[in-house]
N, C-alpha and C positions, 0 to 999 in steps of 0.2 A: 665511220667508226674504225679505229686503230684493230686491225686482227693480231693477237699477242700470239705466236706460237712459236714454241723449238727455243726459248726464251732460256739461258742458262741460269742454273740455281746454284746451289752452292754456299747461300748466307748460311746456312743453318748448319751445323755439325755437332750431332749430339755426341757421336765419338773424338779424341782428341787422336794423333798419332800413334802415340802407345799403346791406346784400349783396343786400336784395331790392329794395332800387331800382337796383343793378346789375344785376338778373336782367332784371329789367323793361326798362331802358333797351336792354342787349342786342338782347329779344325783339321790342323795338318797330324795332331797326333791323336786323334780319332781315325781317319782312317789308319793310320799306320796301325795303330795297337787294337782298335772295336774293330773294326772295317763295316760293311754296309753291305745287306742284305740282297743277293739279286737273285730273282726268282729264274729270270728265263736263262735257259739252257745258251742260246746265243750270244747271249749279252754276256755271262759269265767268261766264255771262250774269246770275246773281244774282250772282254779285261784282261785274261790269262796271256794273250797273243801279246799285248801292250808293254807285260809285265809286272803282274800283278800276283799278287800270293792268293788264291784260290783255293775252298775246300767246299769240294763238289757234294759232301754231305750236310753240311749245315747251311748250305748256299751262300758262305761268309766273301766277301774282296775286302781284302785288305791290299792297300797300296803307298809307298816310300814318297816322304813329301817331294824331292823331287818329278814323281813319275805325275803326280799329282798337280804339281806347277806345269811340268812339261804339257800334259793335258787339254790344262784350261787354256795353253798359251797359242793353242792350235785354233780357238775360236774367236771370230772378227770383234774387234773392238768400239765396234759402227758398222750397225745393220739399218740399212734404208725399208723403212714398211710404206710403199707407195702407195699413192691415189690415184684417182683415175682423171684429173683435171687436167685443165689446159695447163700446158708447162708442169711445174713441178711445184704448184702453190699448197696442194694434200697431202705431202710428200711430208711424211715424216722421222726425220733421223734421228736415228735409236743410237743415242753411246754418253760417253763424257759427260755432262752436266746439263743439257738441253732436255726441257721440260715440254712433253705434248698430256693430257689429261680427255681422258674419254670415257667411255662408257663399261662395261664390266659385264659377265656371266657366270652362271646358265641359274637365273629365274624360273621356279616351275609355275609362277602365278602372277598374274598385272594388277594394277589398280587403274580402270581407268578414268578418263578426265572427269577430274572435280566429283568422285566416288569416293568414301574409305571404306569401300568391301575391297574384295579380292576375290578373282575366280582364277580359274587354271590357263595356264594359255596357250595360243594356237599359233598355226603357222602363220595366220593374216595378223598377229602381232608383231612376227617378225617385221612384216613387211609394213608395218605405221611406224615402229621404233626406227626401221629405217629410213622413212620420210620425215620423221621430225627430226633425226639426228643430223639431217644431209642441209634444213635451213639453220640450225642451230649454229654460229658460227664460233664460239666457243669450244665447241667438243671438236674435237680433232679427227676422231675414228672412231668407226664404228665396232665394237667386240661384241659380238652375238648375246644379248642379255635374256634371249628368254627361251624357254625350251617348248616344242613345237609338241605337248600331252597325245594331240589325237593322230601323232604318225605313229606308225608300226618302227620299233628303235631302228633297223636296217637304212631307213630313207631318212634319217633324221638331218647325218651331217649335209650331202646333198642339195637338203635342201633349206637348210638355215641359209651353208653361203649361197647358194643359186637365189634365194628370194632378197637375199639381203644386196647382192649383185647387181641385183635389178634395180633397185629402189634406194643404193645411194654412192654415190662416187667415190667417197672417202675411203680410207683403207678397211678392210674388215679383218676381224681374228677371231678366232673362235675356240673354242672345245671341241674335240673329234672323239667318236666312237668306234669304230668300226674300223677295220682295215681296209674294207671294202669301200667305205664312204670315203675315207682319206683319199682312195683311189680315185673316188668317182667325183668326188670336190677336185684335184689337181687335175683331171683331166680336164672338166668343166672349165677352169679358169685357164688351161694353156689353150683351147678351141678359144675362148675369149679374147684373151692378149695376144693369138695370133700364131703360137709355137711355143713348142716346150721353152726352147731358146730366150724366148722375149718375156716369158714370165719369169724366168731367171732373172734376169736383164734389172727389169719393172714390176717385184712380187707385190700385187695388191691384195693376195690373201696371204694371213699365217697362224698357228697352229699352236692350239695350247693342250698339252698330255699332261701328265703330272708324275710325283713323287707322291709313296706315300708313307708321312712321317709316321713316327721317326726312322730314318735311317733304312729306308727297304726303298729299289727300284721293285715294284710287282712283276708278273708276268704280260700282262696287259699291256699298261699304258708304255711299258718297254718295246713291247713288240711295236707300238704307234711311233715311239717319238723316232724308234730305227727308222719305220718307211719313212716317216715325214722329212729327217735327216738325209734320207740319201734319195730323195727326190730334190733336194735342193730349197723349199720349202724353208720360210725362215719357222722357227719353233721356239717357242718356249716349256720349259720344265718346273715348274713352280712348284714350292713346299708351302705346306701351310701350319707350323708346329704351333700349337695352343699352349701358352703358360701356365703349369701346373698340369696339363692334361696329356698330352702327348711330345712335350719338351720339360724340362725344368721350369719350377716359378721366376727364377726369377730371367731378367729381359735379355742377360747377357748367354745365359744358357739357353734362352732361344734362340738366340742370334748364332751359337755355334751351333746347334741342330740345323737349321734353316741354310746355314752356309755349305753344310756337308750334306743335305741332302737336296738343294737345289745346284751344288756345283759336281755333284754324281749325275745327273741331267745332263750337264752342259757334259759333262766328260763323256757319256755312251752315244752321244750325237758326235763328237769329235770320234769316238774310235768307228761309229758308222760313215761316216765320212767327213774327214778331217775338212777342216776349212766352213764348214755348213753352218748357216746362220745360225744363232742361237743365243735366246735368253737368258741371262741369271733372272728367274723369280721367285718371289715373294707374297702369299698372301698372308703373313705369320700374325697372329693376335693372342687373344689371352681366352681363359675357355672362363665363364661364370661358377665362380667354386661352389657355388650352392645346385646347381642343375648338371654342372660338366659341360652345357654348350656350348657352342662358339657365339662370340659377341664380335660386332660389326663396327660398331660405332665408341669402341674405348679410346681413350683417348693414350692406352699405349698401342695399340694398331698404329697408332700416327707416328711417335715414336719407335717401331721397331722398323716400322718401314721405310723412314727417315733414315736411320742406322744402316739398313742394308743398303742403301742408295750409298752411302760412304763406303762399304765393302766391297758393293757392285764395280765404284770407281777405284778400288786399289784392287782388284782384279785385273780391271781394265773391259770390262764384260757390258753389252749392252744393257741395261734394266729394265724389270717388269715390275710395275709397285704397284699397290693399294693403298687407296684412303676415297674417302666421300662415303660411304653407306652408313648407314643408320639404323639401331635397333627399334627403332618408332616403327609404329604401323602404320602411321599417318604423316601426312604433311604438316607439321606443327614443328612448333620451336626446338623442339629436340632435334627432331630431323635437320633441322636448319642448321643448329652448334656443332653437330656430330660430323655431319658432311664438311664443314667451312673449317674444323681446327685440324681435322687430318689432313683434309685437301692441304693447306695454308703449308703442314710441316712436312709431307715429302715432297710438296712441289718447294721450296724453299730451300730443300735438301738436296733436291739437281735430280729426284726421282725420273726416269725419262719416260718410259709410259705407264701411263698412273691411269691404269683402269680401274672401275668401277665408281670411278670420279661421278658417276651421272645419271642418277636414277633408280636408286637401290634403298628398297626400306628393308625391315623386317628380319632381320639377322640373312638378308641376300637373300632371300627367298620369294621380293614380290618386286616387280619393277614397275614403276609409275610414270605414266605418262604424264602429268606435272611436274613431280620433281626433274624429270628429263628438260621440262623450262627452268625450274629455281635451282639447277645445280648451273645450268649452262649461266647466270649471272654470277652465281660465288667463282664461278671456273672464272670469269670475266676479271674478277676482281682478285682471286689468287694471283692469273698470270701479271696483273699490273704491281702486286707486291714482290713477285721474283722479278719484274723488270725492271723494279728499285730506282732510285733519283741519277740521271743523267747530270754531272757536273761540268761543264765547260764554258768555254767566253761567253756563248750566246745566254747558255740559263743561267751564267750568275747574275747576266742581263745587268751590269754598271754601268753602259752608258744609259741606258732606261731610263732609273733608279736615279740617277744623276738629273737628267732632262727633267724629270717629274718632279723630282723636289722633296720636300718639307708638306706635306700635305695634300701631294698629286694624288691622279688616280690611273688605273693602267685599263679600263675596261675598253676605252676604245684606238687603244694602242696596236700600232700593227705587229710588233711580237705578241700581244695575244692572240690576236686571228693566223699568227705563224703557231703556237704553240696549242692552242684549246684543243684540239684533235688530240694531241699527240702524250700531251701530259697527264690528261683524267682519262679515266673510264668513264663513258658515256652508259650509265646502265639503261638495260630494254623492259625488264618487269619493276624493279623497285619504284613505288611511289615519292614524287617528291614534290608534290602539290600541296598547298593551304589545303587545311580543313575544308573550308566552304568550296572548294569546286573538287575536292576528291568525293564530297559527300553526293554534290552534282550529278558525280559521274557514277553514284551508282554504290558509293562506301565500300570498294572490294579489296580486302586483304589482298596478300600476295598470295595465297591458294587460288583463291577466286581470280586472276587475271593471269594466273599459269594454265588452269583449265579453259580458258578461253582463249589465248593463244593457241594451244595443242588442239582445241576442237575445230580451231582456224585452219589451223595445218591441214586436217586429218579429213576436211571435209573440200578441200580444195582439189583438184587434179591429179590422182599421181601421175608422176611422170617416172616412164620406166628409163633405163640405160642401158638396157641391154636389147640390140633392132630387134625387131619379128623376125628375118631371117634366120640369126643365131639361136632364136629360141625352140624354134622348128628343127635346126640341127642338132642342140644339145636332148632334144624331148626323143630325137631319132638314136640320138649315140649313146646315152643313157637314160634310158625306160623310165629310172623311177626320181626323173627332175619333173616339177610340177610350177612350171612359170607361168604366171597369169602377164 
C-alpha cells in the first residue's frame, strides 16, 4: 500500500486574493485601534519593550501594523515535528501547503471497542490510543486525545507524553498544564533524545497552550507558551472563536477574531524568544444558536478552517487546523459525513496539521477507539484526493491505448502491475464483497469490523520504545513519571 503523507494541498481556496487582503487589513487594524488583552505582567513588558502602546490599567496592547508584520516575520515558516523512525519517514513538515492529518485533544471520556457508552478516561487509555495510532498507517501523529481523570492535575502532563512515548514512535503533541509538567515533560524527552541539544535538533514532542477568545492572551496559558517558547519546544497557540458566540456570526468576522488572536500567540513566543518554533492555530467553529455550545462537526468548521489555511499561507506561518470530529455520539452515518467533508476541505486547502482528523465524537468530548479505524480510511482516501491525478507520458499511457485497440483490455497489461499500487487507494475496513460471502463472513458493517480490528490491536503485545534502562532513569529523575 502507497503511504500518502506531507502530500501538498492547495486545490481548494475558499478565499480569493482580495478577501484575504481584506482579512488582513481588518486584523492589522484591530490591533492598532481595539489592541488585545494581556493579563500577565511579563508578557505585557515584552510587548511594551518590542514597541507596543500598553496601558497597564485596563491590560490593553495595542500594536502599529508594521510592529505587527515585523513580529510574526521573526517566526519559522517550516517547523519539522519529528518521529522517532528510522530515518526520517515520521517526520513531519509543518509549513507551505503539505498536508499530515492525525489525531486531536484532550477527551475527558472513550468509547470503547464496538460500545456506544462512554466512560471517563485513564491513563492505560492513553497508552492503547497510542498502540492503535502507532499501526494505523494513515494518522501521521499522535496529539494526546484523552485526559488521564484519575491523576491528581500536577502529574498529568508528565505523564500523557511519557506514556504516550512509550507506546508510539510517531510524533506526539499535546496540551500542557502546569509549568511544572512543561518542565518535567521537556526534561523527560531531552534524557530520551540524548541532550537538550539533539531534542532541539529532532523535537518529537510539541506543545499546545492556548488563546482565549476573543482577543485576550490570559495569565495562564501566557505564562506556558513563554516557557515552552524559550525552551525551544516547537508550540502552538490556537484560538477557537465560535460564530455568533464569542466572535461575530458571520465566517469572515471569525476569521478576523481568529487571526488576531492566534497571531498574538505566535507574537509573545517571538518576543520570548525570537526565532522559536511556532504554530499559527485554529480550532474556530460556529457555537449552536439555540444552546450557545460549540459544535464539532458543522460543515462551516470545514470552511473556516479551509480559510485559515489560506491566511496561515499568506503569513507564511506553519498550520495547526481542524476538521474530522463529529457531533454524533456514535459510530453511525453522521459521524462518518462530518468527519469525511471537513477532513476533505482543510486537507484540500494545504491545511498542514490537521488534528483531531481521528477519533472524536461527541462535540470532542469522547474519543473512540473505532472511529481511530474508520477515520484512519477517510484519512486514506482524503490524502489520495489532495494527491489529485498525475498527468504525464506514462499515465496518458498512448502507446498502451494505441497497442490495445478498438476493444482491448489493459487488466493484464504490465503498466497496470506498474501502476495498481500507486494510482487507487487500497482500502483496509471498507467492504467490497458480493452479498453472498460478506453475509458468509459474518454480515458486519463497518462498526463491527473497526471494533474488531482495534480489539486486534489492543489485545496483541504491546511493545514499549522506550528501554527499561531509561525508564529506571526517568522514574529516578522525576518521581512523579509512571511507565509501565
Amino acid at each position: 500500500m502507497k503511504l500518502r503523507r506531507g502530500l501538498p494541498g492547495g486545490q481548494y481556496k475558499p478565499l480569493t486574493d482580495d478577501k484575504i487582503a481584506k482579512i488582513h487589513q481588518t486584523v492589522l487594524r484591530v490591533f492598532e485601534e481595539v489592541g488585545i488583552e494581556v493579563r500577565l505582567t511579563e508578557a505585557r513588558e515584552l510587548f511594551r519593550q518590542a514597541g507596543a502602546t500598553v496601558d497597564d490599567t485596563k491590560c490593553i496592547v495595542k500594536m502599529s501594523p508594521s510592529l505587527v508584520e515585523e513580529l510574526i516575520g521573526q517566526a519559522p515558516s517550516i517547523v519539522t515535528l519529528c518521529g522517532r523512525g528510522e530515518n526520517d519517514e515520521l517526520d513531519c513538515e509543518i509549513g507551505g501547503n503539505k498536508v499530515y492529518m492525525g489525531t486531536g485533544g484532550t477527551a475527558l471520556n472513550v468509547q470503547d471497542p464496538g460500545s456506544n457508552d462512554s466512560r471517563r478516561a485513564t491513563l492505560d487509555d492513553i497508552k492503547n490510543m497510542a498502540r492503535l495510532v502507532d499501526v494505523l498507517d494513515n494518522i501521521h501523529f499522535y496529539m494526546l486525545n484523552v485526559y488521564p481523570n484519575e491523576l491528581p492535575g500536577e502529574n498529568v502532563d508528565v505523564n500523557r507524553f511519557g506514556t504516550a512515548l512509550n507506546y508510539t514512535r510517531k510524533h506526539i503533541m499535546g496540551g500542557v498544564y502546569t509549568i511544572e509538567g512543561v518542565r518535567n515533560v521537556i526534561k523527560m524527552a531531552e534524557y530520551i533524545a540524548g541532550s537538550p541539544e539533539k531534542l532541539k535538533e529532532r523535537p518529537f514532542i510539541s506543545m499546545v497552550t492556548c488563546v482565549v477568545s476573543p482577543l485576550r492572551l490570559d495569565e495562564h496559558y501566557s505564562q506556558l507558551t513563554i516557557e515552552v517558547a524559550r525552551n525551544g519546544v516547537p508550540v502552538v497557540v490556537p484560538a477557537e472563536p465560535l460564530c455568533g458566540a464569542t466572535s461575530p456570526i458571520t465566517l469572515a468576522g471569525n476569521l478576523v477574531v481568529l487571526n488576531v488572536d492566534t497571531l498574538a500567540g505566535v507574537m509573545l513566543a517571538q518576543l520570548a524568544n525570537p526565532g522559536a518554533p511556532t504554530l499559527y492555530g485554529s480550532v474556530a467553529s460556529i457555537a449552536d444558536l439555540r444552546t450557545l455550545k460549540y459544535l464539532s462537526g458543522a460543515v462551516e468548521m470545514g470552511l473556516l478552517n479551509a480559510a485559515a489555511a489560506q491566511m496561515a499561507q499568506f503569513y507564511k506561518l506553519p498550520y495547526y487546523a481542524t476538521a474530522g470530529m463529529s457531533d454524533s455520539k456514535v459510530n453511525d452515518a453522521q459521524a462518518g459525513y462530518e468527519s469525511a467533508i471537513t477532513n476533505l476541505l482543510v486537507a484540500l486547502a494545504g491545511g498542514n496539521f490537521i488534528h483531531d482528523a481521528a477519533g472524536f465524537l461527541e462535540f470532542c468530548m469522547t474519543a473512540s477507539y473505532d472511529k481511530l479505524v474508520i477515520d484512519n480510511e477517510i484519512i486514506g482516501m482524503v490524502m489520495r484526493a489532495v494527491e489529485g491525478i498525475q498527468v504525464d507520458d506514462e499515465t496518458l499511457a498512448f502507446d498502451l491505448i494505441k497497442k490495445s485497440g478498438p476493444g482491448g483490455h489493459y487488466v493484464s497489461s504490465r503498466h497496470t502491475r506498474h501502476f495498481m499500487r500507486t494510482e487507487q487507494y487500497f482500502t483496509q475496513l471498507s467492504d467490497k464483497e458480493d452479498r453472498p460471502q460478506w453475509e458468509d463472513e459474518g454480515a458486519k458493517d463497518t462498526r463491527a469490523r473497526a471494533a474488531e480490528k482495534a480489539r486486534n490491536v489492543l489485545n496483541s503485545q504491546p511493545r514499549s520504545f522506550i528501554p527499561e534502562e531509561m525508564k529506571e532513569l526517568l522514574r529516578k529523575e522525576i518521581p512523579e513519571v509512571l511507565l509501565s
